[in-house]
N, C-alpha and C positions, 0 to 999 in steps of 0.2 A: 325520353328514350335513352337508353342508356348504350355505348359503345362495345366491342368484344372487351374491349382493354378495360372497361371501366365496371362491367361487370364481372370478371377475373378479379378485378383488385377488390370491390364491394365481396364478392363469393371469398377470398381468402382472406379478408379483415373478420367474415364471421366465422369461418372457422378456426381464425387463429382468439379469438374469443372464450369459443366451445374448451380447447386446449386451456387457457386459462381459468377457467372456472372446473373443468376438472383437477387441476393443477393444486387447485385450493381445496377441494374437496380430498386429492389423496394429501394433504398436510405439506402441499410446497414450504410453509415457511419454516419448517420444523427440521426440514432437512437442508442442509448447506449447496449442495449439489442442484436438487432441483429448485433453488431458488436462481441459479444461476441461469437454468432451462426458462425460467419463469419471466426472467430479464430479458431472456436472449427474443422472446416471443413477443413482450410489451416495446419492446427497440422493434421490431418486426412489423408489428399495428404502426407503431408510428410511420416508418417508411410507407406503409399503404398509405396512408392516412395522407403524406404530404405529396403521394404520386396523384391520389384520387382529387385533391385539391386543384393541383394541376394541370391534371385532364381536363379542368371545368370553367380551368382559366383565373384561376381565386388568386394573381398574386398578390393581390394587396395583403395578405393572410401566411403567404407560400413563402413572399421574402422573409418574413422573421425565421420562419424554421429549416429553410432549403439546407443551407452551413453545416446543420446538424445531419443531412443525410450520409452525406460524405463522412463525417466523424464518426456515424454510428457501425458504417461499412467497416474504419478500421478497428473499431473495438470488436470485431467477432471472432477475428480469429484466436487474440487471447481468450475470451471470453470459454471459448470449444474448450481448448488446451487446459484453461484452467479446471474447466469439468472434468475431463478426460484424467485430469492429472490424479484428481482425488480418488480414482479406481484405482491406476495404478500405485497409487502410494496413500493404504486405507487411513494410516492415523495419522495424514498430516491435515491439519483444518486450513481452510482457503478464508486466509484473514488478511487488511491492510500489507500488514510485514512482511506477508511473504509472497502477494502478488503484486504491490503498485509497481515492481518494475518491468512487468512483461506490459503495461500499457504504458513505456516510455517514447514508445513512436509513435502510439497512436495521438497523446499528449502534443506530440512535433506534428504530427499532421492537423493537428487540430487548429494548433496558434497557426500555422503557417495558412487554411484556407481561411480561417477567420482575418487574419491579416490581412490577405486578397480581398477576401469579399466585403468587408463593411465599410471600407473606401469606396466602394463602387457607387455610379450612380440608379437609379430609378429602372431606367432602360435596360443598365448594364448589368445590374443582380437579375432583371425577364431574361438577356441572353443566357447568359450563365445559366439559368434554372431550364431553358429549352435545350438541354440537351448539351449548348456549346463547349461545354466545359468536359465532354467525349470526343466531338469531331468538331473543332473549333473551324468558323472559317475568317475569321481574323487572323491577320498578319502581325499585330501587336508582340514585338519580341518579348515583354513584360509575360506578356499571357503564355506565348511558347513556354520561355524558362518555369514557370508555376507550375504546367499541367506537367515539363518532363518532372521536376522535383518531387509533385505527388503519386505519379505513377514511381519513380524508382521506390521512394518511401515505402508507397504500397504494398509493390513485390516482393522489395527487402521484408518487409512482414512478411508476405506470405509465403516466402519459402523457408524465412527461419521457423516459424509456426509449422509448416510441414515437413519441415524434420525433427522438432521438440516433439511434434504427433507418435511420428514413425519411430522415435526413441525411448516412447512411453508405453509400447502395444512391446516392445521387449522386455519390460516389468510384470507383462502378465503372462507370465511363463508360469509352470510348475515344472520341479526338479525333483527326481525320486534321489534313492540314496544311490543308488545303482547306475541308474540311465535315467535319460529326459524324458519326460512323459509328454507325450502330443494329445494333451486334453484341449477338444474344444472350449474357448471362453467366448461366451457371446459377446461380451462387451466388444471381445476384441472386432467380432463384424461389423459390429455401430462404427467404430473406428475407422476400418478398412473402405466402408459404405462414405462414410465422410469425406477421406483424404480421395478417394475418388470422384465422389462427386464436386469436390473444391478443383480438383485438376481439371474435370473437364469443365467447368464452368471460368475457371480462369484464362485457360487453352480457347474458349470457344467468345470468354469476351475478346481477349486481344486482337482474334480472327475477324470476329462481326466487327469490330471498331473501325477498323480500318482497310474492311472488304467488303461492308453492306452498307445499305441504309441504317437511319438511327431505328426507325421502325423496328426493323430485324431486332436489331437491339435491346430494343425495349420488351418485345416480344419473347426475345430468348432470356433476359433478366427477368421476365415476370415468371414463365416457368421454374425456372432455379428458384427463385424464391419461395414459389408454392413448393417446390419440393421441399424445401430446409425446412418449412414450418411443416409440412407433414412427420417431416424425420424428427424435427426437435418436439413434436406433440408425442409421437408414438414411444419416443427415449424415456420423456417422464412419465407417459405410462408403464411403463416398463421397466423404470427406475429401481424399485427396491429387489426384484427380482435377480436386475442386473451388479445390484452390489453384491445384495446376497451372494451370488456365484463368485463374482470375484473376488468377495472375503474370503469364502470358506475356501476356494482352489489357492488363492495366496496364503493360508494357516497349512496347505500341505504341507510348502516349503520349508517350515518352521517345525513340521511334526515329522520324528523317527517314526516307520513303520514298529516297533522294539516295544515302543510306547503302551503304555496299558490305556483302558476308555476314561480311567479315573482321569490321567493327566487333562481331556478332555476339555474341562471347563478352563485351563487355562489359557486354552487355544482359542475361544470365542467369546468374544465381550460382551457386555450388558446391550451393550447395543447395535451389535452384530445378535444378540436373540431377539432384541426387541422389532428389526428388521426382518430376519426368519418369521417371527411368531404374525406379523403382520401380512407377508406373504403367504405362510400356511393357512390363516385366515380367510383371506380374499379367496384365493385360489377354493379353499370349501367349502365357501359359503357363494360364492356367485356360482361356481358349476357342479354344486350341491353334490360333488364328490362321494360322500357317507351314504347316499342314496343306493350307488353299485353295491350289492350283495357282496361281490367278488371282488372288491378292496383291499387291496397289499400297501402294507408300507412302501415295498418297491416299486410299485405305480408308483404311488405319488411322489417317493424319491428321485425317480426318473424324469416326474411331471413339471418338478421345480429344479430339476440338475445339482440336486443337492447328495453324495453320498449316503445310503441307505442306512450304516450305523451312525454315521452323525446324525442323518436327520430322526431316527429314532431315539439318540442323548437329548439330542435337543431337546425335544417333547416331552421326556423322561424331566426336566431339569425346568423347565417351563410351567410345565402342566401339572406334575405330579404325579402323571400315569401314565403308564405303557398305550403305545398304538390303537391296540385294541379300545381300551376304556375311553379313548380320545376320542375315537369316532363313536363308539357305543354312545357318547353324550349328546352329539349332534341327531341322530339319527332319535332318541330318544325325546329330545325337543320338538324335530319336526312330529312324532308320534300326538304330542303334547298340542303341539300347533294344529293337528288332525283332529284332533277331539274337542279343542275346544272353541274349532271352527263350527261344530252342528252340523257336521258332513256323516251322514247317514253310513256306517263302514264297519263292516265284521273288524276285530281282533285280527284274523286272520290275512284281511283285506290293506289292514293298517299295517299288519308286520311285512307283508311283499312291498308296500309300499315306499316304506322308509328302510329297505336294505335288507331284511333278514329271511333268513330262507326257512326257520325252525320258529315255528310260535312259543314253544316252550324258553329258548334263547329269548327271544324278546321277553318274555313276562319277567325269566329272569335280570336281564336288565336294566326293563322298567324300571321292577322293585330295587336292584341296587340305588338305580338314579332317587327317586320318588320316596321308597321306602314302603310304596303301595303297589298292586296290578292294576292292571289297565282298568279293570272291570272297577275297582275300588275307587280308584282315581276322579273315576267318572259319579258313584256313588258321591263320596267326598263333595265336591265340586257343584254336582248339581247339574249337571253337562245334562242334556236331552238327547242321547244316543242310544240306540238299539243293539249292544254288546252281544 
């Protein structure tokens, strides 16, 4: 049978799992950003992993890894930062050089409980790992000095961390030539959603620590926790969307309204399209978009928060064809996928189907796509359909 507490931690090890195998499926390794998502999630399993050992009594297993839970606590909040950073500032790459110093406390925190703890003895690494090492009830001044040392460290992290936060979410401004524009960026909510959720889980550990039981404790760290993996699951899904927007609102800044559409390409990089072209993708192919008859580029402009003539340059400079001819393609495939599934279906049945309100439009279509009509197609082919 298994515990409330130990089925929570089992229930969020598998969905923080789920999260990772999606993770790899949208190409985590390919993007720099969400591989840091991808870390921040496998550091995440692990802490389940040495809580649910715990639970069960496993120290023979628990002492090797307990040291590291603590260490992995202070590497998160670089870890956010360093993600966060790469929004606001799109071409700089998150390499060695230019992050190992935002994990130079976690480094000091690291030697310093490692120093404590593998001197210990047998007994004294089970105290430590019950909790003691929150609400100690040893009088040991040794142990006093350690826990203040780690907690000031701590904090000291995490208020310089949440102010490098709160000084990065004012990098994703847009500035007209005239006046400042109050464009929503969503990044910026992930953000906001973060440094609030860090305050009050900060706020509500120091409270529990040393006004409840460790239960409480435990009980309110296990929530926090499943929330973060929720929010750092739902971020990389959401990830290329979220760049996408905060590329193309931070090329405002950079763009004179004066500008003609030619200068355009100079504004969005190879791989600022190759991020668009994969979000306009997904987005029309999982919610079969092309389908609606009544399809504007400014839907789906509005659908992705991408302005409506960039995201038509885009397409233009991607694809090779204008809006129309883009979805005429998709909608022509599904036609294609109709027929030569052996689904018994008028011409006219297939053209309401896949989006078009005039069957004549669709034949002409077809034949651009195909080069053939429907009815030919089907000839051709050898399809068994009653056209």
């Amino acid at each position: 049978m298994f515990t409330i507490f130990q089925l929570t931690t089992i229930i969020s090890i598998v969905i923080s799992i789920i999260f990772l195998i999606l993770f790899i499926q949208l190409n985590a390794f390919e993007n720099s950003q969400r591989k840091i998502l991808f870390l921040l999630i496998i550091l995440g399993v692990f802490l389940y992993v040495i809580t649910l050992l715990s639970s069960y009594g496993l120290y023979s297993i628990v002492i090797y890894l307990f040291p590291y839970y603590y260490i992995i606590l202070f590497a998160i909040y670089p870890l956010f930062y360093l993600y966060f950073r790469k929004f606001a500032f799109g071409k700089m790459h998150i390499t060695f050089s230019n992050s190992y110093k935002h994990l130079i406390l976690t480094c000091i925190a690291s030697l310093l409980i490692l120093a404590f703890y593998l001197p210990l003895t047998y007994d004294e690494k089970i105290e430590f790992i019950l909790n003691e090492f929150i609400n100690p009830s040893t009088s040991d001044i040794r142990y006093n000095y350690f826990q203040l040392s780690v907690y000031i460290i701590y904090y000291t992290q995490f208020l310089v961390y949440l102010y490098l936060i709160l000084r990065l979410s004012k990098n994703l401004q847009v500035y007209d030539n005239q006046e400042k524009l109050k464009i929503n960026i969503p990044i910026k909510t992930w953000v906001k959603l973060f440094i609030t959720g860090s305050v009050i889980f900060e706020v509500s550990f120091i409270f529990v620590t040393f006004s409840f039981s460790k239960e409480l404790y435990q009980a309110i760290e296990q929530l926090i926790s499943f929330a973060y993996i929720i929010f750092i699951g739902l971020l990389g899904i959401n990830q290329s969307k979220l760049l996408i927007q905060a590329r193309l609102y931070q090329a405002i800044t950079k763009t004179n309204k004066k500008e003609s559409d030619n200068n355009y390409n100079s504004i969005v990089s190879d791989d600022e399209k190759r991020e668009i072209r994969r979000l306009i993708e997904l987005i029309i192919k999982e919610k079969k978009l092309y389908l609606d008859p009544n399809l504007k580029l400014e839907f789906l402009a509005k659908k992705i928060h991408i302005p409506t003539k960039k995201l038509s340059q885009t397409i233009n400079d991607i694809y090779k064809k204008n809006f129309s001819n883009f979805i005429n393609d998709y909608r022509i495939q599904e036609a294609i996928s109709i027929l030569e599934s052996g689904v018994k279906a008028s011409i006219d049945e297939i053209c309401r189907n896949v989006g078009y309100n005039s069957r004549s439009t669709f034949n002409r279509a077809f034949k651009a796509s195909t080069d053939l009509t429907p009815r030919e197609y089907v000839i051709k082919h050898k399809i068994s359909n009653d056209l």
